[in-house]
C-alpha positions as CSV (number, residue, x, y, z in Angstrom):
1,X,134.1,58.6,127.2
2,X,134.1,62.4,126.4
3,X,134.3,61.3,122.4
4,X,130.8,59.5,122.6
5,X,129.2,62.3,125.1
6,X,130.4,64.4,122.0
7,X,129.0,62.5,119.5
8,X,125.8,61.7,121.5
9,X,125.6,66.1,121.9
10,X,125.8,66.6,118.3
11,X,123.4,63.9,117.5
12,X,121.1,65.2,120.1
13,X,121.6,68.7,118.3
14,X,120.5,67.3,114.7
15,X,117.5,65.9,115.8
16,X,116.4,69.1,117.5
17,X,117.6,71.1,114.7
18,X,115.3,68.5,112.8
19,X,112.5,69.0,114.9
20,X,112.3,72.7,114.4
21,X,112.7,72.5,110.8
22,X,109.8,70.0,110.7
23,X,108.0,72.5,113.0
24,X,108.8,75.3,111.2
25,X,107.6,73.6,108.1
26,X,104.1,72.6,109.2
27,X,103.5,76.3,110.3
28,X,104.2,77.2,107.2
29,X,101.9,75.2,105.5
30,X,99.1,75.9,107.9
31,X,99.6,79.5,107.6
32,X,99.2,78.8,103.6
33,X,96.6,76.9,104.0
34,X,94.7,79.8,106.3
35,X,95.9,82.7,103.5
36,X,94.3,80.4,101.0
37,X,91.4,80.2,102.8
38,X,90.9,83.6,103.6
39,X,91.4,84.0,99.9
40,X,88.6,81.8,98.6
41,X,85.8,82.8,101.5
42,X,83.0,84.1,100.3
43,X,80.6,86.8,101.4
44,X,76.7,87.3,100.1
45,X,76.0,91.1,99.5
46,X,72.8,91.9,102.0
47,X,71.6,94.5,99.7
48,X,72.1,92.8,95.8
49,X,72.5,89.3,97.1
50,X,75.3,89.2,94.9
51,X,78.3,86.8,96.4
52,X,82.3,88.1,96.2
53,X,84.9,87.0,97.2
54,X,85.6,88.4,100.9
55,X,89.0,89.8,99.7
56,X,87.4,91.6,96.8
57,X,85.2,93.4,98.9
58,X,88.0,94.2,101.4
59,X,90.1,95.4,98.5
60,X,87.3,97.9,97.7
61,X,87.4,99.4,100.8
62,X,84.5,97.4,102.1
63,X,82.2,98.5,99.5
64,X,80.0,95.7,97.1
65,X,81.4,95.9,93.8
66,X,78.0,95.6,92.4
67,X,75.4,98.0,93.9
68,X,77.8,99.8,96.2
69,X,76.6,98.5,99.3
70,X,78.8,99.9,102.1
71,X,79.9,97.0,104.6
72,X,81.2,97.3,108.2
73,X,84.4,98.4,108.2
74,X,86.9,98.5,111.0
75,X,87.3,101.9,112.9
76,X,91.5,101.5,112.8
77,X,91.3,100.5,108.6
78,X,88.9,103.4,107.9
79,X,91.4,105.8,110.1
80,X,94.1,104.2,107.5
81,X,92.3,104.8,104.3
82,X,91.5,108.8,105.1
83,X,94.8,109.7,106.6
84,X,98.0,109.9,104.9
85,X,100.4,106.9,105.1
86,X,102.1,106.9,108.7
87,X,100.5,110.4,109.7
88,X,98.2,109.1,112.4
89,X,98.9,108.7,116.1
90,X,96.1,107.4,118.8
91,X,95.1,109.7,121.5
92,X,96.0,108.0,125.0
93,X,92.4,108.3,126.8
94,X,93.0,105.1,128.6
95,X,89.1,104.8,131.1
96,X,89.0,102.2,133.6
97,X,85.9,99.7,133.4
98,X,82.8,100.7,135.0
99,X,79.9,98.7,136.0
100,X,77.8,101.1,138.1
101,X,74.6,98.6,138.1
102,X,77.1,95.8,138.6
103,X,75.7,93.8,135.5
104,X,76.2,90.1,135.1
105,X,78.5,89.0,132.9
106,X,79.3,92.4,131.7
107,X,83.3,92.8,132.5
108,X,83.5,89.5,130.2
109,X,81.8,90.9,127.5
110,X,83.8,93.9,127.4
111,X,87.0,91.7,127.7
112,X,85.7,89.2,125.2
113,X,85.5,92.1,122.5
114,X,88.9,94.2,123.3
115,X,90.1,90.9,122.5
116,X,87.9,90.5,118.9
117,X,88.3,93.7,117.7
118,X,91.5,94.8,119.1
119,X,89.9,97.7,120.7
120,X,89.7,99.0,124.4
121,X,86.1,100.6,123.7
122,X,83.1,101.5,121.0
123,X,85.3,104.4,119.8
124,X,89.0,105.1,118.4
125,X,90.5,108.2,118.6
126,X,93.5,109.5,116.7
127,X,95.1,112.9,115.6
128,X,96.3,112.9,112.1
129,X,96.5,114.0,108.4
130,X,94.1,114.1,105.8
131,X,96.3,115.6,102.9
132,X,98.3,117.3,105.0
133,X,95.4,119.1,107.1
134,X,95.9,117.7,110.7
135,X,92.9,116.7,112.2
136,X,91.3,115.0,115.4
137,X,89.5,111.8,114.1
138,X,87.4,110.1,116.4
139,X,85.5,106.6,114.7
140,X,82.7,104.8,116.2
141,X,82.9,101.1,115.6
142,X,79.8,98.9,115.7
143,X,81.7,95.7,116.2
144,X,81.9,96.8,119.8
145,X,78.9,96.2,121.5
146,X,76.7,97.8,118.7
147,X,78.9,101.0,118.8
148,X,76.3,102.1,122.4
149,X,78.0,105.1,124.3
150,X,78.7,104.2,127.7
151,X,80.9,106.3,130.0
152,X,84.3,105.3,128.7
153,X,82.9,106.4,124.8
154,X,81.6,109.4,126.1
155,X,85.0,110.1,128.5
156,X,87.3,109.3,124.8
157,X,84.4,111.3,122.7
158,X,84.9,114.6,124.6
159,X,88.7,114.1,125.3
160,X,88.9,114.4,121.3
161,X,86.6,117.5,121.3
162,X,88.5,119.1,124.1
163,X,92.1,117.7,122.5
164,X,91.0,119.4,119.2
165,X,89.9,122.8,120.8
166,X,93.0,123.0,123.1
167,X,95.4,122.5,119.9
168,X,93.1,124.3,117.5
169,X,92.3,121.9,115.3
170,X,89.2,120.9,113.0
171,X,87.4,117.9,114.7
172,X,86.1,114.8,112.4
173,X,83.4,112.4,113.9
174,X,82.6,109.3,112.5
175,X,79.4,107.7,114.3
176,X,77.7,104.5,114.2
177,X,75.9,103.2,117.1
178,X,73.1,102.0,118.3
179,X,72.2,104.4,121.5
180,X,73.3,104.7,125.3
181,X,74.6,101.6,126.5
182,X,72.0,99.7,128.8
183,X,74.2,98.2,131.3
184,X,75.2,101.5,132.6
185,X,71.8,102.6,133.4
186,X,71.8,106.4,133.9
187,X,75.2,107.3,133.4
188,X,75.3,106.3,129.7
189,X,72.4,109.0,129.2
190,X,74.4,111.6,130.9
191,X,77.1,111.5,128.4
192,X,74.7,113.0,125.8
193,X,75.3,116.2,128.2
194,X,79.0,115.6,128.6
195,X,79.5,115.7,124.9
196,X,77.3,117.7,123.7
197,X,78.7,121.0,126.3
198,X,82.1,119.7,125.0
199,X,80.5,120.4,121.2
200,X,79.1,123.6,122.3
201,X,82.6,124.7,123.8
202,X,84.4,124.0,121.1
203,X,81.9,125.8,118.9
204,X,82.0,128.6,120.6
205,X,85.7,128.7,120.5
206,X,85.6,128.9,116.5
207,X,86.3,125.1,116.1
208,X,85.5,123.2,112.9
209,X,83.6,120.2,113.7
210,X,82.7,118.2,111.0
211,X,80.2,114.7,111.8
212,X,80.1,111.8,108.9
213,X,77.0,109.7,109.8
214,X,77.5,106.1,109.1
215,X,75.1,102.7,109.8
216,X,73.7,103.0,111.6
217,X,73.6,106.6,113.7
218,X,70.8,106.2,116.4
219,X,69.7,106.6,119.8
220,X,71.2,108.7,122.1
221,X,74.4,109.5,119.8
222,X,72.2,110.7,117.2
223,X,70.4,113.1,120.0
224,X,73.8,114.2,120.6
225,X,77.3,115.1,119.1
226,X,76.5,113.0,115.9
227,X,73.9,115.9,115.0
228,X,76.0,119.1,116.5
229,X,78.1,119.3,112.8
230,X,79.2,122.7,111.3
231,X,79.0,120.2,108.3
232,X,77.0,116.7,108.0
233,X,78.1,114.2,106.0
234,X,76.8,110.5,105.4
235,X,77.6,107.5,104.3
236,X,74.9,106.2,101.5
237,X,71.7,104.1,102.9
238,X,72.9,104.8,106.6
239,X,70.1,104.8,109.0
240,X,70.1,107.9,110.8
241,X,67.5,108.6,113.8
242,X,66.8,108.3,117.2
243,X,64.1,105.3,117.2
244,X,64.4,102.5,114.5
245,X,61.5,102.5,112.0
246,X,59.9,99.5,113.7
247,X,59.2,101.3,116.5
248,X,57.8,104.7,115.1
249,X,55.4,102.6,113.0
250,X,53.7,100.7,116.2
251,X,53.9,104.1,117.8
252,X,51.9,106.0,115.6
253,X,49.7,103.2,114.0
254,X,51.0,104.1,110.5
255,X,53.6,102.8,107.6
256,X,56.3,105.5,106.6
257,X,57.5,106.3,103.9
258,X,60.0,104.3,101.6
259,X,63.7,105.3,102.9
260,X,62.2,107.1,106.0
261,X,65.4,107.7,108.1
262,X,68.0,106.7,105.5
263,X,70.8,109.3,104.6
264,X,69.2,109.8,101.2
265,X,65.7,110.7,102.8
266,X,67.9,113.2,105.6
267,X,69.8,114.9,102.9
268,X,66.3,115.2,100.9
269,X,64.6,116.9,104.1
270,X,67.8,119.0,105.1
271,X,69.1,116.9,107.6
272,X,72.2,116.1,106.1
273,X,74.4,118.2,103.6
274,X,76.0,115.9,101.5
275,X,75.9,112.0,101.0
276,X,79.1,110.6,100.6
277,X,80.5,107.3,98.9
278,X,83.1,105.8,101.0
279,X,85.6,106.2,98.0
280,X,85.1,110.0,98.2
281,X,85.3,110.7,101.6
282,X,88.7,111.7,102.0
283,X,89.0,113.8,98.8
284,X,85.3,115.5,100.4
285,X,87.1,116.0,103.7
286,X,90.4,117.3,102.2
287,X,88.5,119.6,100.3
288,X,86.3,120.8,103.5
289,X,89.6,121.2,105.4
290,X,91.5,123.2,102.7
291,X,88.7,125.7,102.8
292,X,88.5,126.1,106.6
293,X,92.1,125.3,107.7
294,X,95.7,126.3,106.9
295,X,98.2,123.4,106.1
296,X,100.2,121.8,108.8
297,X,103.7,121.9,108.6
């Protein structure tokens, strides 16, 4: 009796062995499949109308390899490309959800797009180095809810600027958004206040702030911190004001001029200092840094 219960166990044991092999297997494959996929998509250029291959554009830093379009890019990945390998560490900010008007649907939202982009909110802050120069980096992602600046971006936006002064170091804001956040009425227009006294602190104090304006840089972030820079960079063709083109046209009754509010037209009319391909920006900031800053250790 104990001999067939034996051999009964370690038949039992081959077919599960069997089973997870076969499992195994088919994950495998379906994970090959997927890499091959993500391999062959294909992606249209908005400005050239040029298609690549996705992973050609990723590879080149999310940039068209034809007319130098700049695509979205990630707030984490761009953090990744400007900072040296492993220097960078988040700064814990954690801000509980608020929904002061008590919007519909809005908690899900939020929850639905922590879970997308692997963010908790519209900005990611870090503190690391760029070359060696330790910096604060704080990167507005428009993947979140069109980068808008509600109270918990405007909470993580001045805990950078008030990290930065407390530990003396130069402060490097990367914005893209499209304005205060609607659902929190009010209270997303007070942060413009909030971050912009932080700004003025921290200028005061001697601190090196430096703001690179990406697409787009609107609303109320652009009538805040996003235009208080010692130094204004941009990223090339960014859309940079504080009402879209659109709406200044039915305003006033007239058509604007050709690149009105694009980083080119800014740097023309002294708005911005320098424009900035995205493969440049982290020799242009270690440069910056090197003539304001000492080394870190």
């Amino acid at each position: 009796m104990e001999k067939k219960l034996s051999i009964f166990k370690k038949k039992l044991t081959r077919l599960s062995n069997s089973e997870n092999t076969m499992v195994t297997e088919k994950k495998e494959a379906v994970e090959k499949e997927d890499a091959v996929a993500k391999a062959e998509a294909m992606t249209e250029c908005p400005k050239c109308k040029q298609t690549f291959k996705k992973i050609v554009i990723k590879e080149n830093m999310n940039v068209c390899i034809a007319c130098g379009y700049h695509f979205v890019i990630s707030a984490e990945r761009r953090v990744r490309l400007l900072t040296d390998q492993g220097s960078y560490k988040p700064l814990k900010c954690k801000v509980d959800f608020a929904n002061p008007l008590e919007y519909p649907d809005y908690e899900d939202k939020i929850h639905a797009l922590q879970a997308k982009t692997g963010m908790d909110e519209a900005v990611y802050t870090c503190v690391g180095k760029i070359e060696g120069y330790e910096a604060v980096i704080a990167v507005m992602s428009s993947k979140f809810l069109m980068g808008s600046m509600g109270i918990a971006v405007g909470e993580k936006v001045t805990y950078a600027i008030e990290y930065a002064d407390r530990k003396k170091l130069p402060l490097i804001i990367f914005t893209a958004s499209g304005g205060a956040r609607m659902q929190e009425g009010i209270l997303s227009l007070m942060q413009m206040a909030k971050t912009s006294a932080a700004i003025e602190k921290f200028n005061l104090n001697g601190g090196l702030y430096i703001s690179v304006l990406t697409h787009p840089t609107t609303g109320g972030v652009s009538a805040s911190f996003a235009t208080l820079g010692d130094i204004t960079l941009a990223e090339p063709d960014a859309l940079i004001g504080f009402a879209g083109p659109r709406v200044i046209e039915q305003t006033i009754g007239q058509k604007l001029p050709e690149g009105f509010q694009r980083s080119e037209f800014q740097m023309e009319h002294g708005f911005v200092d320098q424009i900035v391909p995205r493969n440049k920006m982290r020799e242009t900031l270690a440069l910056i840094l090197k003539l304001h800053c000492k080394k870190s250790k």
